[in-house]
N, C-alpha and C positions, 0 to 999 in steps of 0.2 A: 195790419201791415199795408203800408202804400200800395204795392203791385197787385197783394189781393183785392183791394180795393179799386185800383184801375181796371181788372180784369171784370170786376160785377160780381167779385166773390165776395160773402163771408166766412171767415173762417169757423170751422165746427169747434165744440168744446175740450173734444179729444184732440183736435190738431192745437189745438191754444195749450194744453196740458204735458202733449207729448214736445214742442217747442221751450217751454220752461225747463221741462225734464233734461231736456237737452241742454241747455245754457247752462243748467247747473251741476253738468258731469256727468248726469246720470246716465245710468243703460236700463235697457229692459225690452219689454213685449208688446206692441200695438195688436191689438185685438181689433182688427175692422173688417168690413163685409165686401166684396167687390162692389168696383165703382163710387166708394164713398168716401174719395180724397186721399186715401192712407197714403198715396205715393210722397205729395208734397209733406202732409206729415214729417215727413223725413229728411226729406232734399230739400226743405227750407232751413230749418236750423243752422247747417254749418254756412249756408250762404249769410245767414242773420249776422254769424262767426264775423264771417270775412270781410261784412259789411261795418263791422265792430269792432275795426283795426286790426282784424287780424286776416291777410290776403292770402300772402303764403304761398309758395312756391312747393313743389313737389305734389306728390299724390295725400289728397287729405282726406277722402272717402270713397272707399271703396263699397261695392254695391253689389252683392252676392245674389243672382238670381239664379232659376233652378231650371230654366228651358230658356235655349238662343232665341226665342221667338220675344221674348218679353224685354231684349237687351235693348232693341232697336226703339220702343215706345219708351220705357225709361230715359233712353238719352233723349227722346224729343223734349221730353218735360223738361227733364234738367236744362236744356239750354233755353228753353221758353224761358224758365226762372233766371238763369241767370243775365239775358237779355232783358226782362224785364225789371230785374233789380242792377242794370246798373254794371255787372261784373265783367272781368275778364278772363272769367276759368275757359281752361279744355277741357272735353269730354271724350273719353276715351272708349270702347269696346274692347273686349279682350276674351271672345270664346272661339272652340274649334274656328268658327268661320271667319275668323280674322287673317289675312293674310299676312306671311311673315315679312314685308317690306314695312306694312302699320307696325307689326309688335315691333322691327327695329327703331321704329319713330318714337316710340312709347315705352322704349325704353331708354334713347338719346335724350327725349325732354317729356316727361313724365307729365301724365294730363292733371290735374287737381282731382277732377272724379273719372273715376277706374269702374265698369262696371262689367261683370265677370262673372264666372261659374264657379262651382267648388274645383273642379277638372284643373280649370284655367288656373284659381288661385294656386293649385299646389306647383301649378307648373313654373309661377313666380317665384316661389318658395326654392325649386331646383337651379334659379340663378345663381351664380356666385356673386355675392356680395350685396344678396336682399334686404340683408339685414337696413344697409341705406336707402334701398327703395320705401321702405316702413318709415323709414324716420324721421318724415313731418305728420305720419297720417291721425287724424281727430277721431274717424268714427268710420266701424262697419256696418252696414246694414246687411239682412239676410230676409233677402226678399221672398215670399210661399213658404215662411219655415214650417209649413205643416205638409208640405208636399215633400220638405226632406228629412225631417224627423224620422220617419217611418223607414228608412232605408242607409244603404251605407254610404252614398251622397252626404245623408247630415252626421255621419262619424268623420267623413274627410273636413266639414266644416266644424267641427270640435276640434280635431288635432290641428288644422292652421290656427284658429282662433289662440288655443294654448302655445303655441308658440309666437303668433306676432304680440299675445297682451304680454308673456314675458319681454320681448323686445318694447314695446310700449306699454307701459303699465298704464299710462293713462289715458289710453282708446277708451273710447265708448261702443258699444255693443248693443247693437237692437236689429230686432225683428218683426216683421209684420205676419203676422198668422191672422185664416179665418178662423171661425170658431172649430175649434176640435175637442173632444171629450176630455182629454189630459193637458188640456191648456197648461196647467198649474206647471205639470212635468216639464212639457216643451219649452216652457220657460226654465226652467232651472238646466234643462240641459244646455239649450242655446248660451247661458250668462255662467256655465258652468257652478249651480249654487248648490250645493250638498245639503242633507237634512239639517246640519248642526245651524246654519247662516239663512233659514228660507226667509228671515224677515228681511232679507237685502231685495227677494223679489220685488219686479217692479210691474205691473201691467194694468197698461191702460186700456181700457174699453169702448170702443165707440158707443155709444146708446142709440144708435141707427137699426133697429131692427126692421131689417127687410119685409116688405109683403111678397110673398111668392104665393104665386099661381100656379096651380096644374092643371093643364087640360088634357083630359083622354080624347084619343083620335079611336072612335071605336069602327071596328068593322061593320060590316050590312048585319052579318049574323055570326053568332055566338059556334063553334068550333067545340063540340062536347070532348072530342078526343084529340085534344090538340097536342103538340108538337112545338119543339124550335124550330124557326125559321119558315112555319109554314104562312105565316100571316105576312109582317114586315112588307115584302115588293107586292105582292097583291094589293096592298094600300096605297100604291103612286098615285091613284088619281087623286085620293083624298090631301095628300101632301102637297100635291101639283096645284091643289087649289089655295092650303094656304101659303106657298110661296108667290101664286099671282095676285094673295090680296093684302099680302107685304110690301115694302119697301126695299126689306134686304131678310133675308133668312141666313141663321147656321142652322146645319141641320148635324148632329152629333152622331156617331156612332162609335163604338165599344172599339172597335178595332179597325185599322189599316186595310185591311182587306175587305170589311163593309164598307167602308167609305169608297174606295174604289168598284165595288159591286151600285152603290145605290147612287155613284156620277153616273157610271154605266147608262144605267135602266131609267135615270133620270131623263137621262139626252134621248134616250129612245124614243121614254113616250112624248116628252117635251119639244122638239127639233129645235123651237125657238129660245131656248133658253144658253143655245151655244152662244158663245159673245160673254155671256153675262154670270157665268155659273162657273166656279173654280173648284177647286182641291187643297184640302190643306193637312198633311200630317207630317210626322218628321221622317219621313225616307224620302222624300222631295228632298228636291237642292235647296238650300241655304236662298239662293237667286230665285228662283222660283217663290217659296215662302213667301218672301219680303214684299215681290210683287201682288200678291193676293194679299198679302195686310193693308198694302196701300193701296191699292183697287179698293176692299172694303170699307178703309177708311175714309176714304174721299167720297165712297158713295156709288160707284162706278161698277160694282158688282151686286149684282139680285140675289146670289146665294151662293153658298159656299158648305161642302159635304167637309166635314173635318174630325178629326181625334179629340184627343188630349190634349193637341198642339195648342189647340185655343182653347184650353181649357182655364187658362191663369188671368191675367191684369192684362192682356194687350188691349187696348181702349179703342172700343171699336165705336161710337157712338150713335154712326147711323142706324148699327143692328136692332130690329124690331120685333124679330119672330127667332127663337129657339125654338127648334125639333129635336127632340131624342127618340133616337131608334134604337127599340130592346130596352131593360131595363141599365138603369147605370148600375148598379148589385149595392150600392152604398146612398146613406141621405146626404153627406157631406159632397159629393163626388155631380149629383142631382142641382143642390143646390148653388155649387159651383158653378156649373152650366147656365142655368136658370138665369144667375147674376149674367150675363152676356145682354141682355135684353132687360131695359130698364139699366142701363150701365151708368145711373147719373144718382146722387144721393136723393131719396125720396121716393125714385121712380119705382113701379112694381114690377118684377120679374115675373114676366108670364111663358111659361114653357110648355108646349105641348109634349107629349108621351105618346110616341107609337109604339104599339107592341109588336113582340115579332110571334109570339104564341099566345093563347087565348089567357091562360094563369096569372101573366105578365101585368095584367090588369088589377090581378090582387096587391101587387106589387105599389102598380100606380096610387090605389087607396092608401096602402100601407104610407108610402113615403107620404102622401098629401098630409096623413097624419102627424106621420115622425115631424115633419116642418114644423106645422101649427104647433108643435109643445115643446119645439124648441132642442129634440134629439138630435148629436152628430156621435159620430163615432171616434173612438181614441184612434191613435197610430201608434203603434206596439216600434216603441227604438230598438234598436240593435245597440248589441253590448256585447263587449269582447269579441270581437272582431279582429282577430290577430293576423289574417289575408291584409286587411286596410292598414291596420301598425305595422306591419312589416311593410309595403309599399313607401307609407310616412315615413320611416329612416332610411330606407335607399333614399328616397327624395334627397332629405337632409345629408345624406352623407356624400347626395351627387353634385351638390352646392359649395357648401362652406366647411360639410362634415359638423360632426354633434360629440359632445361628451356626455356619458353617459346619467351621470348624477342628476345633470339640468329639466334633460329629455324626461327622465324618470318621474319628475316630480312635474313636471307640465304634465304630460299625457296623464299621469295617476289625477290631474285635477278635471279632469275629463269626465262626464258620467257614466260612457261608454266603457272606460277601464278606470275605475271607480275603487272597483275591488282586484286588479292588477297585482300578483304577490311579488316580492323578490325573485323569487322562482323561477316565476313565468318569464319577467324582461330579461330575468340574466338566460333562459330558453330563447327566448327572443333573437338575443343577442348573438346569441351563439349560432343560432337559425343565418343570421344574414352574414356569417364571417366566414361560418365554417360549410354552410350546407344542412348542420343538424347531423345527427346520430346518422342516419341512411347516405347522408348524400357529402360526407366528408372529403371521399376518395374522389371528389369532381370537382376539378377547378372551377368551369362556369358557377357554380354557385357557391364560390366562396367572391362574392360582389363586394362586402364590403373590408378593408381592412384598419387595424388600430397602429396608429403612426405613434412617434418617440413620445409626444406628447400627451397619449392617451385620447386620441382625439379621431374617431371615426369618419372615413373618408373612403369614399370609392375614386382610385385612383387610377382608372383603366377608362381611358375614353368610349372606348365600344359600350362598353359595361354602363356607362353615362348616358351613351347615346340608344341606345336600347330601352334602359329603365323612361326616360321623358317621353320616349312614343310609346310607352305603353301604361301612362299616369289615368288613373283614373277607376271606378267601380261598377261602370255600365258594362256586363257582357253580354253576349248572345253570338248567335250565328255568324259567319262571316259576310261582309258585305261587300254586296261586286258592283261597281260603278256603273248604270248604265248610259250611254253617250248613244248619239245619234253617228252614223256613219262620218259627216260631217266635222265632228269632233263636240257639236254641244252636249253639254252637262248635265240631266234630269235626275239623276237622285240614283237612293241603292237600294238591291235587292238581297233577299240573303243567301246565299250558296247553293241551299236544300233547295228551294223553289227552280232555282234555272238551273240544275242538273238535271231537271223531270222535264226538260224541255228537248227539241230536237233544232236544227237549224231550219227555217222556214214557220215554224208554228208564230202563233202572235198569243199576245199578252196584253193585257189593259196593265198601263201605269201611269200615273198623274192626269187621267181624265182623258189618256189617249191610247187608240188599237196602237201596237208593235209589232215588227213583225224581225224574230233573230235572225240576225245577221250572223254573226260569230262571236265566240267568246275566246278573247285574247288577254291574256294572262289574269289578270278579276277587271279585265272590263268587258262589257254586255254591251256589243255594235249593234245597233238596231237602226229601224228605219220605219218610218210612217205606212200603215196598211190602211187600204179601201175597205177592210171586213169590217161586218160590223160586231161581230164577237170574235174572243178572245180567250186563255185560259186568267183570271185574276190572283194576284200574287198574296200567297199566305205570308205572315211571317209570326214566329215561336212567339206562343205565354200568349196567346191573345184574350184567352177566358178567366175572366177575372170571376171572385166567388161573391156569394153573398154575405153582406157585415152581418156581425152578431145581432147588432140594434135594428137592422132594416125583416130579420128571421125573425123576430121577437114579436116586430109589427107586424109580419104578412101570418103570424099564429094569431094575436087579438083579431085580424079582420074575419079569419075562418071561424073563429069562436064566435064574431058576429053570427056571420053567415049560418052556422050550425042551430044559433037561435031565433032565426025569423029575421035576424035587424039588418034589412038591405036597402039601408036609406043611399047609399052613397051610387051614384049613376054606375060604376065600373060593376060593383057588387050585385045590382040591378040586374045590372045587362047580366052576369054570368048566372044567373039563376036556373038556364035550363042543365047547366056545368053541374052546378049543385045539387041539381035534383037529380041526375043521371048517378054522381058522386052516392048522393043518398044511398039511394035506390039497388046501387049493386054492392054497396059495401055502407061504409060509414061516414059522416063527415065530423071528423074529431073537433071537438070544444078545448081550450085552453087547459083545460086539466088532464086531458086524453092524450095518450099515445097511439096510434092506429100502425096496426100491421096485418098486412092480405096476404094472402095463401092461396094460389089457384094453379090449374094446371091447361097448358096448352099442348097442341101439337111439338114446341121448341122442348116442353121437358114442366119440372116443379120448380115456380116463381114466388118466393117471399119476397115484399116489399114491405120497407120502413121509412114511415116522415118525421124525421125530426125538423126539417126546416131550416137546418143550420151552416147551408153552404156547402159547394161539391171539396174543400178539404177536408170540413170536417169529415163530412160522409163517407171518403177516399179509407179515410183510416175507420172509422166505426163498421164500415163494408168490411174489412179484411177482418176487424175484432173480431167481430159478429161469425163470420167466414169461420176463422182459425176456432171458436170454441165451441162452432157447431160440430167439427170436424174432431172434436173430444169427447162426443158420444160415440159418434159413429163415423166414420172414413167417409170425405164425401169431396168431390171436385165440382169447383164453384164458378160458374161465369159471373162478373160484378161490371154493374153498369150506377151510375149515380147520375144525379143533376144538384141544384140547388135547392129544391124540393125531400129529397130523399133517397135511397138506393135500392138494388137486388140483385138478389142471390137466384142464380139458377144452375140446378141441377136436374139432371138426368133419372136424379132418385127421388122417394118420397122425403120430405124433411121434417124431423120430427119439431115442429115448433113448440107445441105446448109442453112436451118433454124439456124443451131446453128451457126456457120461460122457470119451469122451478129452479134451472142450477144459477139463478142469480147470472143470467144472459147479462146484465148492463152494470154487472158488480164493475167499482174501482179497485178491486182485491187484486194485487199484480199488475194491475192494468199495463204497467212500464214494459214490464218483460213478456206480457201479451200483443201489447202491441208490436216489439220488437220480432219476435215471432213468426206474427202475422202477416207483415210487410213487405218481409225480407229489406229489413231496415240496411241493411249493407249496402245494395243494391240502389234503394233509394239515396245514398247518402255517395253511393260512388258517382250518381249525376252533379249530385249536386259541387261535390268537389272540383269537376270542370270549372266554374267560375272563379272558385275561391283559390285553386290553381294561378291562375290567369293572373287575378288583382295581385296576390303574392309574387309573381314574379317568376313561377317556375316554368312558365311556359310563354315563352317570346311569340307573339303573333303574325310576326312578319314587318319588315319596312313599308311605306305607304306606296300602295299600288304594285305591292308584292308579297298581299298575305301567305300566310301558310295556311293550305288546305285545314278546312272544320275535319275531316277524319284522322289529320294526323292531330289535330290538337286531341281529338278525344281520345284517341289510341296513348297518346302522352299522358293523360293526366291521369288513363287509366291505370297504366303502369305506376305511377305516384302512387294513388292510394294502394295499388297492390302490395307493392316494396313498403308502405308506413304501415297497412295492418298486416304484413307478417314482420316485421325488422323493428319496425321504431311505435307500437301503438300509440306510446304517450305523445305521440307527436302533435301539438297544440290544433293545426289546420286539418287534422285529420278527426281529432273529437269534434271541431265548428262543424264541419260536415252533417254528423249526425244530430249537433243540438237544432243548427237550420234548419232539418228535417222535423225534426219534433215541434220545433217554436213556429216556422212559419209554413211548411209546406202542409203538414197533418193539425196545424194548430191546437197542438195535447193541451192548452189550459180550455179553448174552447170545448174541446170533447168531453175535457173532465167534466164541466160543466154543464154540458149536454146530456152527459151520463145521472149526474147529479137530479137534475130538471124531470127527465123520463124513472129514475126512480120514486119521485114522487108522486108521478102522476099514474089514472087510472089505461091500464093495455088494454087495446082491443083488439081483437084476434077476427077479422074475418074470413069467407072462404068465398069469395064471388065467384059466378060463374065466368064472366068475362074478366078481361080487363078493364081497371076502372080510368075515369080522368086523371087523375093523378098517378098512376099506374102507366099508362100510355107515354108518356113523352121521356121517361124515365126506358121504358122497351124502345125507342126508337134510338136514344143516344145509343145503346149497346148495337145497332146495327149500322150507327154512322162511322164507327171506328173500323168497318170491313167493308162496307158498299161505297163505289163511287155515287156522283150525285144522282146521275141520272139514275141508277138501280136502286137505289134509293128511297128516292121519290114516286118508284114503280112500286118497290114494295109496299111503302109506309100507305101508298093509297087502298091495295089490295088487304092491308093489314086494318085498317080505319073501313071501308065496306064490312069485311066481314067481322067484327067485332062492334059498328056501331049497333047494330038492333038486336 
């Protein structure tokens, strides 16, 4: 192509592949690696279109990305391309951060490309009379489809997608995903293709397999009883030296309130790095963001502490040094990152690994491994989802309204509601007219009604205007705007956080001391402080667990270790870990299950490694709990990590008594687990969200939420009135399946269970506490110590237990 050609490019075999595909109607799945072109991949085609007598007025691709951070880089290419080819398209934006004077322009003259979130698309979808907005458009792309696979983000992009291909039947449909375990799946859900038709699948693969690099950032010395969190900031200098022997550094970390702790400690020990060092996650403003993308981009920033935010395609190309701090729990999540650095086809992705506990380092070998053989992990979709289908017909009924036959047979081609019965829609249906069985005798939630025509319509403007500010499946805590006395804009905080606060305290947020001013109606007045510390802002779900594939790997490297083989530097260094591990207990081999037994001053400690992630463990803790407590009455304190759990009591515990009644049977397992959990309990949290995206609980107008206590108080009341009044009530069984499928993940555990049946128990009784024993007893006393008592005890704890 000409312009690739002016620009010094050639084009790859999968971009030449996936162009043809395209010319010739086709849909499907781009399989490419960051940084290896996949964007034009896509955004040339329809331009090829347009350059091939067909120009075209209205909106002709739409461009579904899955974070606002990625909108602003996609539109630069896009117009690169289309200035370099010649055209005269607009390029549009259209997520939260669009201002509603743009969306009025953009929907007076419609840009040619549209690019947008699932959020934003449904919000198109609540205009009246969208149906004309679709009706020049050629082709959707759905940009990270494996970042939304996984959650109910990509169930809202299956129910638009079934609805605009029945309005155009002959859109095109594509996707770019990296590589993920369930490619095949992801594909079929993305193109909606059911078992009977999998030969319509289409996916194209890049043949660019990346080189990635790991490098461990090790400490001076090895930590026998280590801990989280105790290493990580102790390492600054070592970080501090490879951001001054870079160009530009990201340095990543696991959560929002790391990144904010390690600007902090950066600027401390660094002074000189003020100017040139930023922040980047998504409780920043929108304004802020954009500026630190284009500081980085141009070159004009030395480093940048960030999330997930930059976790995706934004095209940074100066970037040269990747830091990860703590493990990422996942290989796919690692190598995402990784790709930042080396962000050009060919180049290699070299990514340091700092740990924040000494184990972490197993971790590091593990994944170095998982890379080399080519391991990622699946993303478990959501299905049935009836919070997000009900949301989807208000939409529609807030618009143009829906009848019923249509709707039924779009959504049923969904993967998500696959298996959707009669039943259930005509539940459904009755859910958004009437309220449902419990909640008839309430007007407010009879939202939608059936007009002469039989044609579903919400005919109450409030009712309209309510459901469009509260579109969408991301919940959490509420979030309070923080502003400068001034009136400028810096981002949000969530509720919880600034209630533990008093007026005069200060705060670190966005790489700066605050000091409250007052809190007027949810916004947070603050103002600039001289101190130089601060309280740091938490925010909910920060602890992400470890994937099955990356537990699998950090058991081969201990099976290493158990047999002499410590060729690998991280394995190396923790050899005095190992020997200490030895030495007071066991260090289990691949076919072993190990469990310790010892008794302290706190009381009788059993501890268990499966290896499987603090979900799984979550639920195997309570299993384990609940059948010991069927020999004998026993009251348990449970504390887990991602390593393994324990049980402590007060009493002796008869272990190898329990060990004969088949401890790890799948025999009931269901209603054991249920049991054990107090599965109700679990499932009436979880209900808050699913709450929320349904629709029964209104969040407030903008810049005048309703208080997080009364929403929980509300939603608790729901599930109370569904499990005593209505149990069949659909959003009330989601609850509990959420609970089983992703919060305790029952197929993982099954599995888990399965795995430790096989294998040979070892039962020891050390006198101490061992390394792997240790950092597991510190989590259960982070849940009652603040920091500093904390790290009083954990020292006193590590003295007298190391010798």
């Amino acid at each position: 192509m000409k312009w690739f050609g002016e620009m010094g490019w050639k084009p790859f075999d999968f971009q030449l592949q996936v162009w043809q595909a395209y010319l010739e109607g086709k849909s499907g799945l781009l399989n490419a690696p960051t940084g290896s072109g996949k964007t034009y991949a896509l955004l040339v085609p329809p331009l090829l279109e347009a350059l091939n007598g067909q120009p075209g007025s209205g909106i002709r691709l739409i461009w579904i990305t899955p974070i606002r951070a990625l909108a602003r880089e996609i539109e630069n290419s896009a117009l690169r391309a289309i200035d370099g080819m010649g055209l005269t398209w607009k390029v549009g934006v259209r997520t939260g951060d669009t201002s509603t004077a743009h969306r009025k322009l953009q929907r007076e003259s419609p840009p040619q490309i549209i690019i947008t979130t699932p959020e934003s698309l449904h919000l198109l979808l609540a205009q009246k009379g969208y149906a004309n907005l679709f009706g020049s458009l050629k082709c959707i792309v759905v940009d990270e489809w494996h970042e939304l696979v996984g959650s109910k983000r990509g169930v809202q992009v299956e129910l638009a997608l079934s609805r605009i291909k029945s309005l155009v039947p002959s859109v095109r449909i594509w996707g770019i995903s990296a590589t993920i375990g369930n490619l095949e799946q992801a594909a079929d859900i993305l193109l909606g293709i059911h078992q009977k038709n999998q030969s319509q699948r289409l996916i194209i693969r890049a043949d660019l397999r990346k080189q990635t690099e790991v490098i461990s950032v090790l400490p001076e010395a090895v930590d026998v009883l280590p801990w989280a969190g105790h290493l990580g900031i102790r390492m600054l200098d070592q970080v501090i030296d490879l951001i001054r022997q870079s160009t530009s550094t990201l340095i990543f970390t696991n959560t929002r309130s790391f990144a904010e702790v390690w600007y902090q400690k950066l600027l401390e020990r660094a002074p000189d790095l003020a100017g040139v060092m930023a922040m980047h996650h998504g409780s920043i403003s929108a304004e802020l963001r954009l500026w630190v993308e284009e500081q980085l981009h141009e070159g004009h920033l030395k480093v940048v502490v960030c999330t997930s935010s930059l976790d995706l395609g934004v095209d940074f190309r100066p970037v040269e040094t990747v830091i990860q701090v703590g493990s990422p729990k996942g290989v796919a999540r690692f190598v995402q990152r990784a790709g930042r650095s080396g962000h050009r086809p060919g180049a290699v992705s070299r990514i340091y690994f700092v740990p924040t506990h000494s184990l972490e380092l197993v971790e590091a070998a593990a994944l170095r491994e998982a890379i080399r053989e080519g391991i990622v992990e699946s993303r478990l979709p959501y299905v049935r989802s009836f919070d997000v289908l009900i949301q989807y017909l208000v939409t529609l009924a807030v618009s143009d309204g829906f009848y019923p036959e249509e709707i039924y047979r779009e959504v049923k081609s969904t993967f998500s509601f696959a298996s959707l019965t009669p039943d259930e829609w005509l539940w459904v249906l009755n859910f958004i007219t009437t309220g449902g069985d419990a909640l008839q005798a309430y007007d407010e939630y009879r939202k939608v009604i059936v007009d002469t025509h039989g044609r579903y319509v919400v005919d109450d403007r409030r009712t309209a205007q309510r459901h469009r500010l509260s579109i969408g499946t991301i919940t959490g805590d509420n979030q309070l705007m923080v502003k400068y006395v001034t009136g400028k804009y810096l981002g949000t905080v969530e509720e919880y956080f600034i209630s533990q606060l008093s007026i005069g305290d200060t705060f670190w947020f966005a790489g700066r001391v605050l000091e409250l001013v007052r809190i007027k109606d949810m916004e947070v007045h603050v103002r600039r402080s001289n101190k130089k510390s601060g309280r740091v802002p938490s925010w909910m779900g920060g602890r992400m667990p470890l994937s099955s594939q990356l537990g699998a790997y950090i058991r081969n490297k201990l099976d290493e270790a158990a047999q002499g083989n410590l060729k690998e530097e991280e394995m190396a260094f923790l050899q005095p870990l190992f020997n200490l591990q030895r030495e007071r207990s066991h260090l289990p081999q691949k076919n072993e299950f190990l469990i310790e037994y010892f008794e302290t001053a706190e009381g009788h400690h059993v501890l268990m490694y499966p290896f499987e992630g603090r979900f799984v463990h979550e639920g195997m803790a309570a299993l384990i709990a609940y059948r010991l407590t069927r020999i004998q009455p026993f009251t348990f304190s449970i504390a887990m990590n991602d390593y393994g759990f324990e049980l402590l009591s007060d009493r002796p515990i008869p272990v190898e008594e329990a060990l004969e009644t088949d401890l790890f049977s799948q025999l009931n397992l269901l209603l054991d687990i249920q049991a054990s959990i107090n599965a109700s309990e679990m499932a009436r949290r979880k209900f808050r969200d699913i709450a929320a995206i349904a629709g029964l609980m209104f969040k407030g107008f903008p810049g005048k939420p309703i208080r997080d206590r009364h929403l929980q108080a509300t939603a608790g009341l729901f599930f109370q009135v569904f499990q005593d009044y209505d149990p069949g009530n659909l959003l009330y069984r989601q609850a509990f399946e959420e609970v089983m499928d992703f919060q305790l993940e029952e197929y993982r555990l099954r599995e888990a269970l399965n795995r430790i049946n096989r294998q040979k128990i070892i039962v020891t009784r050390p006198e101490k506490p061992t390394p792997f024993a240790f950092p597991i007893m510190v989590d259960r006393l982070r849940e009652r110590l603040t920091t500093e008592q904390l790290k009083d005890r954990i020292l006193k704890m590590a003295a007298r237990y190391a010798s």
